[in-house]
Each structure stands twice: as C-alpha cells, then as structure tokens.
N, C-alpha and C positions, 0 to 999 in steps of 0.2 A: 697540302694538308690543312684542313680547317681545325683551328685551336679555340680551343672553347675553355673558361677559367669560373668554375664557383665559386662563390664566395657571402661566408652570413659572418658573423661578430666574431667565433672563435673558432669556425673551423673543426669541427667536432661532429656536429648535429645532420645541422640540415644541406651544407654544402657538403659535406662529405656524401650523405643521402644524396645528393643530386649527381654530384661524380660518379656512384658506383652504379646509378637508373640511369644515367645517360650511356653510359658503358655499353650497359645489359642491351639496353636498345640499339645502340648503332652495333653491338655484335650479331643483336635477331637480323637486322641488314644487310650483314656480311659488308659492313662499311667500318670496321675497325681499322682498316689500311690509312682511311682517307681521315681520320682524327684523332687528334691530340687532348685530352680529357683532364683536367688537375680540378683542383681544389684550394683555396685561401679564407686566410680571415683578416678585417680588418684591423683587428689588435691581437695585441702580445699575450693574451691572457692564458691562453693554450696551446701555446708553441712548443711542438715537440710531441704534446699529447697524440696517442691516439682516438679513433671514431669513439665517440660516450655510446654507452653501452646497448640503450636504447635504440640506437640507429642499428647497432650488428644485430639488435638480436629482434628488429622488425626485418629488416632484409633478410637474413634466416626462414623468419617464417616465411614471407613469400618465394624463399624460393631464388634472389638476387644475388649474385658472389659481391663480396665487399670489395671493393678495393682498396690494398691495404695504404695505408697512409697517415704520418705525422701532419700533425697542424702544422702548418707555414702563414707567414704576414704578404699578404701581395704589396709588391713593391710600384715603384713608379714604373721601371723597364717592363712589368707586366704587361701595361698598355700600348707598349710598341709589338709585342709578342705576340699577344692573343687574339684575335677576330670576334670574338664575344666572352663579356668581361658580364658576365648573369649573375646579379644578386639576389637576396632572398627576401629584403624588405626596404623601405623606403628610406632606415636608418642607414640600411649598408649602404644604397648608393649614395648617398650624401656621403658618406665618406670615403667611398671608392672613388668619386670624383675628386674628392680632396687630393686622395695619393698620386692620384693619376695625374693631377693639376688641372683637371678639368675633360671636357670630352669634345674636343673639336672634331674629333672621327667619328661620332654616335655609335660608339663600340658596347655604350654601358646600357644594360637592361634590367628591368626587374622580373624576374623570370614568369609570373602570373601574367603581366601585359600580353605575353605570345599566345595566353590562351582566353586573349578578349579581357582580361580582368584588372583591375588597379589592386588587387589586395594583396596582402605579403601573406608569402606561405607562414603557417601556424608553427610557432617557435615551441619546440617541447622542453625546454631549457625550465619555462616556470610553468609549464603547465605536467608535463610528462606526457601529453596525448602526442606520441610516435605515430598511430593510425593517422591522424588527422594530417599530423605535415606528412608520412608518407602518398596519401592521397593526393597534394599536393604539389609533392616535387614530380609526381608520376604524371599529373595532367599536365604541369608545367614540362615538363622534360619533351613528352609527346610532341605538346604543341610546337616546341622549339625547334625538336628536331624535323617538324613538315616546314616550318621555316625553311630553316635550311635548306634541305632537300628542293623547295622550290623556288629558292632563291640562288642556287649554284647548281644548275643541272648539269652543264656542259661540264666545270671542271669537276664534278662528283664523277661525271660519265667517263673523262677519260684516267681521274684515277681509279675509279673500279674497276676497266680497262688495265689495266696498268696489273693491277691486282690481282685477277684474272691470270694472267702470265706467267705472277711470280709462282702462284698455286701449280698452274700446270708444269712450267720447269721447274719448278723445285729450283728457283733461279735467286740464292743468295748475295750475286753481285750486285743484285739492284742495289745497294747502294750508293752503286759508282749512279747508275739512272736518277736516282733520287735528287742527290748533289748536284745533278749537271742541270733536273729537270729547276732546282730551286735557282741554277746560273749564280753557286755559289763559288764555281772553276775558273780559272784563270780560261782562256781560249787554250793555251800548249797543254793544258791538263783536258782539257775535254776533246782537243785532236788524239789524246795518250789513250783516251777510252772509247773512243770511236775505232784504233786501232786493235782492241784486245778483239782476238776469237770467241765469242762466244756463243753457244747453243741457241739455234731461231728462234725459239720464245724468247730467248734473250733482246735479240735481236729486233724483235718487235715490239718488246716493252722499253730499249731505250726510243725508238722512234717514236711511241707515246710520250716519252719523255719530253722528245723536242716540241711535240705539240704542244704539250704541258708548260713546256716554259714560255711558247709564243704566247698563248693565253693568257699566264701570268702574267706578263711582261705589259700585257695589255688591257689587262680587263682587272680592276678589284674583284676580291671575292666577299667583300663585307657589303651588304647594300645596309 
C-alpha cells in the first residue's frame, strides 16, 4: 500500500483539500485498495478542529466528497510510515523536515514541484480565495498521482490484481493476504493460513500476495 500524508500549518485548509482530491482521484482509478491517504499540520493551533468551512463548501460545489477529519500534528514516526510526506509550501517543509529530523529518504515534497512548479499552493487562510488553492491542490494532486503511477507500475499492478479478486469473491479474508503479503507473520502463522480452505479467488489473491511480498522484500517503492 502506498501512503501518502498532507500536510500545510493547521490542517484545516488546504491539506485537508488535498486529502479529500487525492481520494476522489485514486477512487476515479479504482486504486483505493492500493492507498492510504491522511492529512496533518505542522502546529497545534487546530488540533481537533474540523476542515474550515471554505474547503467543505468548495468541494461541494465541485462535486468532491470531503473526507471527514480532525486536525492532527504530524509526528516524527510519520516519516517512517508514509512514502510521501507532500507539503503545501515552503514554510511547511522547512518544518516538516524539522519533525522529521531531517529527510535522509527524500520522502518530503512540496506538492506544486510534481507539477513542474516551485510555487506553494495559494493559502486561503488570509486571503479566502478557496478557487485559487482549490485549483491548485487539483493540478497538484494530478500531477502527483502520474508520479506515482509511473513510478510504481509493477507493485500498483499486482495490487490492483489483488484487488481485482477481493471484488470478484467477495473474499473478506484478505486480511489474513494482506498481513502475510506485508511479511508481518511469524513463518507458523503464515503456514496456519496457507492451510485455511478457501474459495479459488481466494486462493489466487493470496498467491499475489507472495508476489507482493517477494517484491517488497526487494524493491523500494519510494523512488
């Protein structure tokens, strides 16, 4: 699973906007399986708060479901967590690297870079122009996610693969697949679920699975 974390000052605004458009896109994909999507701010100052109002009520009009969510502070464990740590301006990454202690992985971006640009998406904070940064987060989001996409073919493919399976069985045990594919099992736990019965799309979404883990095992998926 590719984790992906926004983040602008408080969490409210424009990273919440960027979590709910990166959403809406990897859903037009039918690549929700394959990512993990959140949201943070580098200070305390809206912790708890929900999306300012602005942001719901431009997503609205276009047509975007919000996803709902309180402010949270990204922490330093973030940056062992997430594969892209996307900011919204040049203030946040200077301080996202702060929390982070630094970016020895080059995990941190500023989300306009992806789309060829140095400039920070438009903060509507002091200004109230919601068009402008939603514009923004929307060519930002885009870009990032052709990143991706052609930066992780093989494991995008065999978890949509994967994906694929759970759809057609209606195959709820993937979870035992999931766990084994992250090689989070002891070996006597993943002999325990190699032994269970289950249904041949089953059956062939754990065998993606073992592919899933050799590739893991082997290949980064952050370039």
């Amino acid at each position: 699973m590719i984790k992906i974390l926004f983040v602008c000052h408080g969490n409210i605004c424009r990273s919440t906007m960027a979590e709910s458009v990166m959403t809406y896109l990897v859903k037009q994909k039918k690549m929700e399986n394959a990512f993990y999507i959140n949201s943070a701010a580098t200070s305390r100052e809206e912790i708890g708060n929900s999306p300012h109002y602005g942001t719901v009520n431009k997503l609205r009009e276009v047509k975007i479901p919000l996803v709902p969510h309180r402010a949270e502070q990204m922490t330093t464990q973030d940056y062992a967590i997430y594969d892209y740590l996307i900011g919204m301006d040049t203030a946040n990454i200077r301080n996202m690297t702060r929390i982070a202690g630094g970016d020895k992985q080059g995990k941190i971006y500023k989300l306009l870079t992806f789309a060829g640009s140095n400039r920070d998406v438009a903060d509507p904070w002091y200004t109230g122009d919601f068009d402008t940064t939603y514009n923004d987060v929307m060519q930002g989001c885009t870009a990032l996610l052709e990143y991706i996409f052609e930066n992780n073919k093989s494991y995008l493919q065999l978890l949509n693969g994967i994906s694929e399976y759970i759809i057609s069985a209606d195959c709820y045990q993937f979870n035992d697949y999931s766990k084994y594919a992250a090689s989070n099992f002891s070996e006597e736990h993943k002999a325990e679920i190699r032994e269970k019965q289950f249904p041949i799309d089953c059956q062939n979404a754990f065998k993606l699975g073992e592919k899933l883990a050799l590739y893991v095992s082997n290949q980064s998926i952050t370039n």
